[in-house]
KOLFI-543167 format. One record per atom (N, C-alpha, C): residue number from 0; atom name; x, y, z. Coordinates in Angstrom, 3 decimals, padded with zeros to 6 digits. Example, Ala and Ser with C-alpha at 12.3 -4.5 7.8 and 13.67 -1.06 7.14 Angstrom:
# KOLFI-543167
<lumdo num="0" atomo="N" east="013.190" north="-005.690" up="007.800"/>
<lumdo num="0" atomo="CA" east="012.300" north="-004.500" up="007.800"/>
<lumdo num="0" atomo="C" east="013.200" north="-003.300" up="007.800"/>
<lumdo num="1" atomo="N" east="012.850" north="-002.250" up="007.080"/>
<lumdo num="1" atomo="CA" east="013.670" north="-001.060" up="007.140"/>
<lumdo num="1" atomo="C" east="012.900" north="000.030" up="007.870"/>
# end
This chain:
# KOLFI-543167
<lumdo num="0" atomo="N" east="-046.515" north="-006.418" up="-011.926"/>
<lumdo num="0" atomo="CA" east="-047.223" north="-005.141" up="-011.999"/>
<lumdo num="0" atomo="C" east="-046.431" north="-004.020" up="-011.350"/>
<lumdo num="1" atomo="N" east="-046.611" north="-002.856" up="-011.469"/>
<lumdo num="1" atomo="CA" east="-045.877" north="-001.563" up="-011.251"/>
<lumdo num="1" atomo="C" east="-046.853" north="-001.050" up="-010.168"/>
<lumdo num="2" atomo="N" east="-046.486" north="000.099" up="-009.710"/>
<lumdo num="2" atomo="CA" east="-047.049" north="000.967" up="-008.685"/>
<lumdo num="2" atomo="C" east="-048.618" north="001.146" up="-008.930"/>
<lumdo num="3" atomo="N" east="-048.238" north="001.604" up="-009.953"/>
<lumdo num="3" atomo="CA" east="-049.801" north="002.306" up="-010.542"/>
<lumdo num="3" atomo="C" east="-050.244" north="001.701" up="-011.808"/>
<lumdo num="4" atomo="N" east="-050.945" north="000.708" up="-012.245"/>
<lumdo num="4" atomo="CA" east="-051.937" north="000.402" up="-012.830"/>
<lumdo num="4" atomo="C" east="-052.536" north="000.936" up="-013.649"/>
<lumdo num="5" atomo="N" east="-052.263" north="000.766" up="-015.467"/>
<lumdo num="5" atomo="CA" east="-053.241" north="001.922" up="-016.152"/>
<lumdo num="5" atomo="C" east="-054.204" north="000.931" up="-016.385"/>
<lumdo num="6" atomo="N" east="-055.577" north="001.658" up="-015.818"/>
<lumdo num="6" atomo="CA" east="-056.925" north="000.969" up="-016.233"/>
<lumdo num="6" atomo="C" east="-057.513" north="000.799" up="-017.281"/>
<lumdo num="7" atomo="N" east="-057.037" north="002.348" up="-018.195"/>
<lumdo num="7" atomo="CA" east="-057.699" north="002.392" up="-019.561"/>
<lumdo num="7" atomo="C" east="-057.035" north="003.268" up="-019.731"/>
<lumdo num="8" atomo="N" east="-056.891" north="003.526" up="-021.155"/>
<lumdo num="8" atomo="CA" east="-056.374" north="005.000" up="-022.269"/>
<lumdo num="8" atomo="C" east="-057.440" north="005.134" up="-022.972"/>
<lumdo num="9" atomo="N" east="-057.958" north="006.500" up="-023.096"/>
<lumdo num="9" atomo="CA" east="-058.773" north="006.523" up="-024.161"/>
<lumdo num="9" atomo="C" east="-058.653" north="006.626" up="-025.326"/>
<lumdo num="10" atomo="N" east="-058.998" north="006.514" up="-026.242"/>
<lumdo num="10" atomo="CA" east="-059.279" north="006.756" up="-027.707"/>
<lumdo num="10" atomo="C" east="-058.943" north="008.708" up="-027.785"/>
<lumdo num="11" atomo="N" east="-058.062" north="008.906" up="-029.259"/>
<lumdo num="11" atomo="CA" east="-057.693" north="010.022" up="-029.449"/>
<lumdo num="11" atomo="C" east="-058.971" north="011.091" up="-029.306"/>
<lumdo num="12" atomo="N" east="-058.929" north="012.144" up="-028.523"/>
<lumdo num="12" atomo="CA" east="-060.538" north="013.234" up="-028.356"/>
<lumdo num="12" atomo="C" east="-061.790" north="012.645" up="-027.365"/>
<lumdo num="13" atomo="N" east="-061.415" north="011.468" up="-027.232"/>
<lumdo num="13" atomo="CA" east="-062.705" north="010.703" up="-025.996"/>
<lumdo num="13" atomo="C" east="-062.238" north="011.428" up="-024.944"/>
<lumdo num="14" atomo="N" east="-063.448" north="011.623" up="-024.623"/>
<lumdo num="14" atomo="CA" east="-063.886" north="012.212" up="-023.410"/>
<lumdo num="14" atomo="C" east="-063.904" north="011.165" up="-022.091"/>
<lumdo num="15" atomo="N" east="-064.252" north="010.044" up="-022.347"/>
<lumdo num="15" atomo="CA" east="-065.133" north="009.220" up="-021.317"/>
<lumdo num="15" atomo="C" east="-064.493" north="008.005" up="-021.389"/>
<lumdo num="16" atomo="N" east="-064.555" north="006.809" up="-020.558"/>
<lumdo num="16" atomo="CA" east="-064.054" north="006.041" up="-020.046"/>
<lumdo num="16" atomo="C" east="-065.277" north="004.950" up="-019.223"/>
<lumdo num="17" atomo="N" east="-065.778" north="004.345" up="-020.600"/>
<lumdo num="17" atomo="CA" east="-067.153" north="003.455" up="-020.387"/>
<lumdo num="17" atomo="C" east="-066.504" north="002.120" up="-019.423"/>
<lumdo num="18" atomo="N" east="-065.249" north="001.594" up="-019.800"/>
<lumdo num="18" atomo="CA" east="-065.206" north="-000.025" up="-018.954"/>
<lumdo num="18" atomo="C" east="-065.141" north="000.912" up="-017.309"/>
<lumdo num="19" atomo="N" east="-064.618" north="001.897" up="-017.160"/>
<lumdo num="19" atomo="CA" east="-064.731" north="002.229" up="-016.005"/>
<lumdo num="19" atomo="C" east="-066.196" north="002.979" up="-014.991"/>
<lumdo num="20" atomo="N" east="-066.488" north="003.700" up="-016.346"/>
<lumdo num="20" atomo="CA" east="-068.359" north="004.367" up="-015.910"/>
<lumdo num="20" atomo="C" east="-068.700" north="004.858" up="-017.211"/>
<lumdo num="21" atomo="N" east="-069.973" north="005.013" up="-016.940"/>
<lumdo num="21" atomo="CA" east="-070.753" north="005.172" up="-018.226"/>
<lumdo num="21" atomo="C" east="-070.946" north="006.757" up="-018.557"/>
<lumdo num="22" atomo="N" east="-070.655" north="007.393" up="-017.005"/>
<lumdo num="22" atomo="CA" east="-071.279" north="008.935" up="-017.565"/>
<lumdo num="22" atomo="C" east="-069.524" north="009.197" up="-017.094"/>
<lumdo num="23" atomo="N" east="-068.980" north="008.898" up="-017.505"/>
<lumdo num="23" atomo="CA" east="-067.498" north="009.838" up="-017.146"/>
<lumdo num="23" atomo="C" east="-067.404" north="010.763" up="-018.110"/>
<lumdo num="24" atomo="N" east="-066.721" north="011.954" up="-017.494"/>
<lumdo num="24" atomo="CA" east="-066.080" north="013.026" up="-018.636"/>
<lumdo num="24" atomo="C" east="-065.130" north="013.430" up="-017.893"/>
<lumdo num="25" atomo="N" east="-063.551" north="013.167" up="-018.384"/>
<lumdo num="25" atomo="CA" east="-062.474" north="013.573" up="-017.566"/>
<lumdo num="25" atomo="C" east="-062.170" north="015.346" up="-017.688"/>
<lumdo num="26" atomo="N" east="-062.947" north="015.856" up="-018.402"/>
<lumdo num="26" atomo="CA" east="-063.104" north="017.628" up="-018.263"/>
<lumdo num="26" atomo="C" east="-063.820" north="017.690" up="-016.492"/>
<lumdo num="27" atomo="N" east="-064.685" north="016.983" up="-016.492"/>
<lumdo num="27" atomo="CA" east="-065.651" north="017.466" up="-015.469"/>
<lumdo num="27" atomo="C" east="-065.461" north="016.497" up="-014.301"/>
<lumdo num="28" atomo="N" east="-065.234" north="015.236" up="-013.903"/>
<lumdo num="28" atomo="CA" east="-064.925" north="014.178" up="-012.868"/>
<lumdo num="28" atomo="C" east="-064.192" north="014.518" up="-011.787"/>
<lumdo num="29" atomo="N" east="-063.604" north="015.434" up="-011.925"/>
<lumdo num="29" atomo="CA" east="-062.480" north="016.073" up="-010.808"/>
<lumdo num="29" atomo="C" east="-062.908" north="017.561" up="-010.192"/>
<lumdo num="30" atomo="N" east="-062.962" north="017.170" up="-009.125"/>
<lumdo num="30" atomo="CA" east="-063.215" north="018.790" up="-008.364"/>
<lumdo num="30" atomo="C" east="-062.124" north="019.640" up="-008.877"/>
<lumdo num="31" atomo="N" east="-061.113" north="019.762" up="-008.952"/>
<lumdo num="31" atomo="CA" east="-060.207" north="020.590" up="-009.430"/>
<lumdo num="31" atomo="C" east="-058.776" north="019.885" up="-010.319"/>
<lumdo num="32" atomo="N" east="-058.663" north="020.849" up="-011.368"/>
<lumdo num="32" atomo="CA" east="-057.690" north="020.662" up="-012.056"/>
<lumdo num="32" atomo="C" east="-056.518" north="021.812" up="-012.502"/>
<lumdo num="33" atomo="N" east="-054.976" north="021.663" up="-011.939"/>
<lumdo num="33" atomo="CA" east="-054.364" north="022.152" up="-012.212"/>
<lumdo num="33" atomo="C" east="-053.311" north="022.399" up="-013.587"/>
<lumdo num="34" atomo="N" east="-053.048" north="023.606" up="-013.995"/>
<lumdo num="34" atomo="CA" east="-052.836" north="023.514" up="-015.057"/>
<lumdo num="34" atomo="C" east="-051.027" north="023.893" up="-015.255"/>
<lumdo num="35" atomo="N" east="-050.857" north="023.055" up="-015.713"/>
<lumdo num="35" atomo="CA" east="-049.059" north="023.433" up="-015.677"/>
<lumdo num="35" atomo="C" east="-048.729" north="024.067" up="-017.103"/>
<lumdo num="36" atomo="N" east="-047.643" north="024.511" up="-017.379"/>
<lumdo num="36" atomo="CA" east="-047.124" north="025.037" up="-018.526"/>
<lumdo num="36" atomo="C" east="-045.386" north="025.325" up="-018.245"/>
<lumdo num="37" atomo="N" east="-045.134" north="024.497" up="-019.038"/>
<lumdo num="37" atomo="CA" east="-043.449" north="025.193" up="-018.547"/>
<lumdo num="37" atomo="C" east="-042.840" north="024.217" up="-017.467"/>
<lumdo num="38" atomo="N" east="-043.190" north="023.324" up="-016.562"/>
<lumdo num="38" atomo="CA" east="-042.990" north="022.959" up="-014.961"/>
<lumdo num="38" atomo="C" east="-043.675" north="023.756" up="-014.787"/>
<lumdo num="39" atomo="N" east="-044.474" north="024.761" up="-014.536"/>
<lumdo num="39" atomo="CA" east="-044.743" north="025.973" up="-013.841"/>
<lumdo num="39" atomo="C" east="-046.183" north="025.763" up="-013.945"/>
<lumdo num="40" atomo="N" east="-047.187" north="026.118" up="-012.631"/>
<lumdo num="40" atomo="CA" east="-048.898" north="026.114" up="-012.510"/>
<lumdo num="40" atomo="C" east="-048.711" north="027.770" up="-012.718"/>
<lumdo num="41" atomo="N" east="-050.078" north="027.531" up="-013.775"/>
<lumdo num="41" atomo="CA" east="-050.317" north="028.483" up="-014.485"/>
<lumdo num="41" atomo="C" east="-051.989" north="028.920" up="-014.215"/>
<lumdo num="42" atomo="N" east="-052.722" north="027.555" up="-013.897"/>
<lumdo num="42" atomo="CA" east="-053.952" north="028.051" up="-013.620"/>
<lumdo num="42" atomo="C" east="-054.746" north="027.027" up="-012.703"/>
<lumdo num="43" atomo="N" east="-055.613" north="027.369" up="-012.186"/>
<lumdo num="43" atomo="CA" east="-056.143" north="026.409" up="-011.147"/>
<lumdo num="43" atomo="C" east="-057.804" north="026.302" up="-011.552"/>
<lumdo num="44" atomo="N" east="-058.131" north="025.235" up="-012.288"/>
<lumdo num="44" atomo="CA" east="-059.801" north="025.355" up="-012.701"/>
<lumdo num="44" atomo="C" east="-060.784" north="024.219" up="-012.500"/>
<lumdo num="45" atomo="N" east="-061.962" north="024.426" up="-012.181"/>
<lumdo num="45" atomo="CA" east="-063.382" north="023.793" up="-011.479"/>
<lumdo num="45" atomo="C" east="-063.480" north="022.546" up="-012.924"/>
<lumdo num="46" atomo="N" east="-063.053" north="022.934" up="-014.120"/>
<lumdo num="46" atomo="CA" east="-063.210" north="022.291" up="-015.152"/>
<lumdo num="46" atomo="C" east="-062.404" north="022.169" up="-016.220"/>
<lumdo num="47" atomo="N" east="-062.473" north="021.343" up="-017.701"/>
<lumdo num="47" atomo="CA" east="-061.996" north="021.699" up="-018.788"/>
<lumdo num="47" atomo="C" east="-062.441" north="021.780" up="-019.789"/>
<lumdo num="48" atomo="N" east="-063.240" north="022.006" up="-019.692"/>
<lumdo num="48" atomo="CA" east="-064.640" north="022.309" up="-020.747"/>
<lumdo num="48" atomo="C" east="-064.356" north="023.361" up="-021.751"/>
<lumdo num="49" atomo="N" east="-063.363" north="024.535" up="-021.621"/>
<lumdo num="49" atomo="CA" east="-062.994" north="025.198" up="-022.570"/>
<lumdo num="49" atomo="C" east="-061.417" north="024.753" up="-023.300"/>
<lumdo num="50" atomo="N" east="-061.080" north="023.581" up="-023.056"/>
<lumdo num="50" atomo="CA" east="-059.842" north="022.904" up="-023.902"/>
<lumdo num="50" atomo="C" east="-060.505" north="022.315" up="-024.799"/>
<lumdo num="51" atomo="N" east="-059.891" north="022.136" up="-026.045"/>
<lumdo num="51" atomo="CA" east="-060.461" north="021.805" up="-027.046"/>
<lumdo num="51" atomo="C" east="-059.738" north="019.853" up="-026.680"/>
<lumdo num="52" atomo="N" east="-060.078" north="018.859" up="-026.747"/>
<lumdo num="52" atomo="CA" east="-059.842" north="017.708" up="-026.356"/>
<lumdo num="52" atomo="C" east="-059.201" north="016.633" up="-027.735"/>
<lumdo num="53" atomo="N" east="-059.844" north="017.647" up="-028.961"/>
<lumdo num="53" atomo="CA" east="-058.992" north="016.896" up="-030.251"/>
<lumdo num="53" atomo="C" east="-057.813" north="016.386" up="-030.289"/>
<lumdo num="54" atomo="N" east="-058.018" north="015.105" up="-030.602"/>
<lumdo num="54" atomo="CA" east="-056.444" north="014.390" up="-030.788"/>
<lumdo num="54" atomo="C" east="-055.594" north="014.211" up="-029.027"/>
<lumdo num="55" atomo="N" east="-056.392" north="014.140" up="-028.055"/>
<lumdo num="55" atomo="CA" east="-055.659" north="014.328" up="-026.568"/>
<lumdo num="55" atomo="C" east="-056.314" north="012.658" up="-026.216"/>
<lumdo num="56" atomo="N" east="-055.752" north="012.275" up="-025.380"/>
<lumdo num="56" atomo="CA" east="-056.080" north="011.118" up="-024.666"/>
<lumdo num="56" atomo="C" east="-055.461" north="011.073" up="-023.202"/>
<lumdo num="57" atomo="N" east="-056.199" north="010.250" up="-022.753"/>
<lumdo num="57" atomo="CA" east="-056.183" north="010.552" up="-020.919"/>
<lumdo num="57" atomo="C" east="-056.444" north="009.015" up="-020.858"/>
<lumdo num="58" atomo="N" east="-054.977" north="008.984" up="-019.520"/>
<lumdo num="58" atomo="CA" east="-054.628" north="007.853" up="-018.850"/>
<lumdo num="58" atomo="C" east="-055.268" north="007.815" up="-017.603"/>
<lumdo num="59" atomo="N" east="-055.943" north="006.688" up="-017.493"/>
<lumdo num="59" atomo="CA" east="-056.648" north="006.412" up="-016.035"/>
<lumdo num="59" atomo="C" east="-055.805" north="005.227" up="-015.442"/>
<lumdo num="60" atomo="N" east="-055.033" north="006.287" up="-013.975"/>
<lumdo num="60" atomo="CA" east="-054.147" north="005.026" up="-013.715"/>
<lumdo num="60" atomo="C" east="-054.944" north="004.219" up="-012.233"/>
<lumdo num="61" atomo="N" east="-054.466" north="003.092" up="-011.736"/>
<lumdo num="61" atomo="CA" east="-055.048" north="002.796" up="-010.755"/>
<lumdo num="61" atomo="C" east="-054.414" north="002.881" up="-009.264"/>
<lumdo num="62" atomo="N" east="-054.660" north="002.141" up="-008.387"/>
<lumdo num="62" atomo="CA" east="-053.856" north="002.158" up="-006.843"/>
<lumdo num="62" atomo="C" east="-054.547" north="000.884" up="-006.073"/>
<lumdo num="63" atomo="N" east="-054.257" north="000.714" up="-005.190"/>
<lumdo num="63" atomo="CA" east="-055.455" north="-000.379" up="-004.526"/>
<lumdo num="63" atomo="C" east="-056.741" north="-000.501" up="-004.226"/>
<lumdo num="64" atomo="N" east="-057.107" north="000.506" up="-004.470"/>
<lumdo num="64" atomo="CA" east="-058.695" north="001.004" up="-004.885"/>
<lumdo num="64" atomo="C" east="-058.904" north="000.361" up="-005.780"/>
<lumdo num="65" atomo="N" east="-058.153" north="000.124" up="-007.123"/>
<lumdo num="65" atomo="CA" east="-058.893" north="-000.362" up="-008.026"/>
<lumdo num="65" atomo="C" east="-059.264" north="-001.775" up="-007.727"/>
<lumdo num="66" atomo="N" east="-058.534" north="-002.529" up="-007.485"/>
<lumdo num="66" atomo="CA" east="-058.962" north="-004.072" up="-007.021"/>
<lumdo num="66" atomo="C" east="-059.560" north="-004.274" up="-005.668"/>
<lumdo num="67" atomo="N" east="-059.907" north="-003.269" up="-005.192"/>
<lumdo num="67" atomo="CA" east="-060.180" north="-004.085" up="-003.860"/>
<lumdo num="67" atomo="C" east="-061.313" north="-004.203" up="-003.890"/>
<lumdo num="68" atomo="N" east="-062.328" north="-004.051" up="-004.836"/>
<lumdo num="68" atomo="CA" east="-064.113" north="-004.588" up="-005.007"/>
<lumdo num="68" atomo="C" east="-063.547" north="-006.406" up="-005.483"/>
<lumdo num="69" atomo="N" east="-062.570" north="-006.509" up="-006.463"/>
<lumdo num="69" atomo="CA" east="-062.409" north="-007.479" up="-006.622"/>
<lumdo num="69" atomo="C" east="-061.936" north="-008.602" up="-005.711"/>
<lumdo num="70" atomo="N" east="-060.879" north="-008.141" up="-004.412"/>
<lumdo num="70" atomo="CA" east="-060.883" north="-009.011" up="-003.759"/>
<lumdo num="70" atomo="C" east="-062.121" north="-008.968" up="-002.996"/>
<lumdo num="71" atomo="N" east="-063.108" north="-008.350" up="-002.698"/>
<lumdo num="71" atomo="CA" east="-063.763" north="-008.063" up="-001.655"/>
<lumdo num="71" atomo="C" east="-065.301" north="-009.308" up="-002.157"/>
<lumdo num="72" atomo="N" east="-065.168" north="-009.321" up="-003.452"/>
<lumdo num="72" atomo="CA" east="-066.094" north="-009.892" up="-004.171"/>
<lumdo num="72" atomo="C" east="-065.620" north="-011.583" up="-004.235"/>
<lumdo num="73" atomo="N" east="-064.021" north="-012.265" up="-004.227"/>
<lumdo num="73" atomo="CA" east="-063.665" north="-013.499" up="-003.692"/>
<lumdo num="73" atomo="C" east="-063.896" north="-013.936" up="-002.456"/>
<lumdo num="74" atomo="N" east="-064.199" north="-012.821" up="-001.817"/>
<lumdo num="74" atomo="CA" east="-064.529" north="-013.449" up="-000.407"/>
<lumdo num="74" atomo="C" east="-063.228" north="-013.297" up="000.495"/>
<lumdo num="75" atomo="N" east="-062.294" north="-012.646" up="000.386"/>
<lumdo num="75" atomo="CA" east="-061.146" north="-011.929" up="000.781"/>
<lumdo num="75" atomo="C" east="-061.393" north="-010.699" up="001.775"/>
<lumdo num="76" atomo="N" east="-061.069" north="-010.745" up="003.059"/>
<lumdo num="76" atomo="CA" east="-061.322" north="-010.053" up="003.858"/>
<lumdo num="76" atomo="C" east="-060.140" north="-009.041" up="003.947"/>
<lumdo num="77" atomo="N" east="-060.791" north="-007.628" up="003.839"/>
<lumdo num="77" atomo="CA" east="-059.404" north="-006.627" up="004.301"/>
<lumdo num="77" atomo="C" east="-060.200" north="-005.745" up="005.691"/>
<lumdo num="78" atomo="N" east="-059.079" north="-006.069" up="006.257"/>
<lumdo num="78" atomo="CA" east="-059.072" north="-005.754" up="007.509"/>
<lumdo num="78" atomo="C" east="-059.234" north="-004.016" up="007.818"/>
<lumdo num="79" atomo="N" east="-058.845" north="-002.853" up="006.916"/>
<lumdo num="79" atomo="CA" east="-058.989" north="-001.527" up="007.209"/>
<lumdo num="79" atomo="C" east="-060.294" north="-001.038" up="006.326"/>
<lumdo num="80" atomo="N" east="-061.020" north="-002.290" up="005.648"/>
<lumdo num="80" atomo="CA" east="-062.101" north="-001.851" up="005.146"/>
<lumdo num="80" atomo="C" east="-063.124" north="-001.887" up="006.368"/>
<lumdo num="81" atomo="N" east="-063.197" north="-003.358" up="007.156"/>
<lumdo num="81" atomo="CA" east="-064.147" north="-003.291" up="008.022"/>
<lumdo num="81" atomo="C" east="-063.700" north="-002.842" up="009.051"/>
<lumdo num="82" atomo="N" east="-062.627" north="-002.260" up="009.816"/>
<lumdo num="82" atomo="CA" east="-062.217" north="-001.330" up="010.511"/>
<lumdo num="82" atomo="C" east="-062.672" north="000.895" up="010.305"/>
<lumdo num="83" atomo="N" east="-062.954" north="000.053" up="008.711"/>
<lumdo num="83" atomo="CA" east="-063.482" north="001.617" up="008.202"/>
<lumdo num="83" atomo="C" east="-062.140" north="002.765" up="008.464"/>
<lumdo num="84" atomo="N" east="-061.212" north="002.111" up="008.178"/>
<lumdo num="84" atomo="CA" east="-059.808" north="003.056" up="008.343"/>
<lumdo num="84" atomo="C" east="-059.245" north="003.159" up="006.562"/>
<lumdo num="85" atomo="N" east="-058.489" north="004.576" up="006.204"/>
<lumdo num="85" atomo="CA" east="-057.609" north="004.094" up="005.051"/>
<lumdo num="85" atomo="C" east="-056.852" north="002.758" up="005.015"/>
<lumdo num="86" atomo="N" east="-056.310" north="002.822" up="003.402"/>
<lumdo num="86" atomo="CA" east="-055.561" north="001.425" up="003.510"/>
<lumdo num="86" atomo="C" east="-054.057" north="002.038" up="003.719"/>
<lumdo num="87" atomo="N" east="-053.436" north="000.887" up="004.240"/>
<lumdo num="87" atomo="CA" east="-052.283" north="001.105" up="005.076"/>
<lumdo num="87" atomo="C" east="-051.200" north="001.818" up="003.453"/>
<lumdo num="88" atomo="N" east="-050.672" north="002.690" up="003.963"/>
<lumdo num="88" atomo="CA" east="-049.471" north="003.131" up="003.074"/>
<lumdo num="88" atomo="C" east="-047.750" north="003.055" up="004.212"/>
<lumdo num="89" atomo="N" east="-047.277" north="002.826" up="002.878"/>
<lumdo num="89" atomo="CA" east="-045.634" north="002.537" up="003.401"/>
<lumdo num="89" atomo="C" east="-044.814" north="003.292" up="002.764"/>
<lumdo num="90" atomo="N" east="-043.699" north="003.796" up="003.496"/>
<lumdo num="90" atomo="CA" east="-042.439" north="004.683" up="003.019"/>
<lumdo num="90" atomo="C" east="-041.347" north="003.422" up="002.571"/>
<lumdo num="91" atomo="N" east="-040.979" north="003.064" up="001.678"/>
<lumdo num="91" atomo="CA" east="-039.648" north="002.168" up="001.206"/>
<lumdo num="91" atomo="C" east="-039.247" north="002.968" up="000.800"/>
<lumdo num="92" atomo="N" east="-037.887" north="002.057" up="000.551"/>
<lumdo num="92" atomo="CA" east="-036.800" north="002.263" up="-000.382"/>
<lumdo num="92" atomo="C" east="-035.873" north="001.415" up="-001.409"/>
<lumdo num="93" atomo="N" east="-037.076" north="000.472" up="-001.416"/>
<lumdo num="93" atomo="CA" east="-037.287" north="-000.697" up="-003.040"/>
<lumdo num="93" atomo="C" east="-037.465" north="000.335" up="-003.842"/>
<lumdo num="94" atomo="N" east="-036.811" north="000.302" up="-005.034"/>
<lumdo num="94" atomo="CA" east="-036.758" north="000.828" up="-006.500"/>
<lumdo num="94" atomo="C" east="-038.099" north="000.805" up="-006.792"/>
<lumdo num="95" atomo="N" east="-038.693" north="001.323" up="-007.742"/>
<lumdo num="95" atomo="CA" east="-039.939" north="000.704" up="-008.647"/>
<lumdo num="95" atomo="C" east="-038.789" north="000.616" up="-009.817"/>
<lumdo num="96" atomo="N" east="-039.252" north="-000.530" up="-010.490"/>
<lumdo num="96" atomo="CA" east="-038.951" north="-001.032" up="-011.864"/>
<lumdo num="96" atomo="C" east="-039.798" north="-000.955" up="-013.267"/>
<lumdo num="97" atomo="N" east="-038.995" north="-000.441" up="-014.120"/>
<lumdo num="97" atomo="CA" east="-039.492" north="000.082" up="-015.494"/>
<lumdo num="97" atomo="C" east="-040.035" north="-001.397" up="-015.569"/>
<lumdo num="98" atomo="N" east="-041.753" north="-001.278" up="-016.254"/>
<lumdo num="98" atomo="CA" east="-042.607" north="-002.185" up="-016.583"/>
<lumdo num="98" atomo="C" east="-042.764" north="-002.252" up="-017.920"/>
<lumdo num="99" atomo="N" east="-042.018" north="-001.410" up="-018.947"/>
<lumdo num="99" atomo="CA" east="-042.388" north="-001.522" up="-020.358"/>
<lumdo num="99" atomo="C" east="-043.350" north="-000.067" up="-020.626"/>
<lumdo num="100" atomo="N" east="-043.297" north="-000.134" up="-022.070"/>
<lumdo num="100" atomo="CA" east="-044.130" north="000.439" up="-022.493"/>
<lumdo num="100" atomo="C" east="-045.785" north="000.266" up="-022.724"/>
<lumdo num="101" atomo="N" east="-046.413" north="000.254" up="-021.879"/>
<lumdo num="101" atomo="CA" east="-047.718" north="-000.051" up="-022.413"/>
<lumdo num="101" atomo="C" east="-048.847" north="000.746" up="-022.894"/>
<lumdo num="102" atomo="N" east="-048.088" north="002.102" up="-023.361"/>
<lumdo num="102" atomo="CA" east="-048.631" north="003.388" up="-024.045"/>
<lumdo num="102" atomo="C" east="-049.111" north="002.801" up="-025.199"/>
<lumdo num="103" atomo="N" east="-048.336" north="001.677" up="-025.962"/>
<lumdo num="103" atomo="CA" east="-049.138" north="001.650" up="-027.254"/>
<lumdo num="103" atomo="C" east="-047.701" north="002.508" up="-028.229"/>
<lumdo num="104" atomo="N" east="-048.058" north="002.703" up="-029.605"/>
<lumdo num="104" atomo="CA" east="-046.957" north="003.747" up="-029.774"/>
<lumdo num="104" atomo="C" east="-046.606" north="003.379" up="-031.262"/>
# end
């Protein structure tokens, strides 16, 4: 596995992302969304409700958040959960390695 984990892609114009929640809408799920154009931020908005979403699809990637209900549910104890602390992050300088394409394509 790679760094980041894609959980789901949606379907071309979907909005939502049911294996993950039932009322998702990636216009609206995020307190803020920045808008690039060029390299360059161009706009900073509460929503995306005025992009038209036809033919767009949105990658939901993951981090250790995503599994850790799953270990937590084997009976796998993490120690900065019941400490009630973030989970530990590290500075390396291991490569990440190309995992393939799993865009589909």
């Amino acid at each position: 596995p790679g760094p980041l984990p894609l959980l789901y892609r949606s379907k071309p114009g979907d909005v939502t992302a049911p294996p993950l929640a039932e009322d998702s809408d990636v216009r609206t799920d995020l307190p803020r969304y920045l808008i690039f154009s060029h390299g360059r931020q161009v706009e900073d908005m509460r929503d995306l409700l005025g992009f038209s979403w036809e033919g767009r699809v949105s990658f939901y990637l993951g981090c250790s958040y995503s599994f850790e209900e799953a270990l937590l549910k084997e009976g796998i104890r993490l120690s900065y959960a019941e400490n009630k602390q973030e989970v530990s992050m590290y500075v390396t300088d291991v490569d990440c390695y190309n995992v393939g394409n799993k865009f589909g394509g």
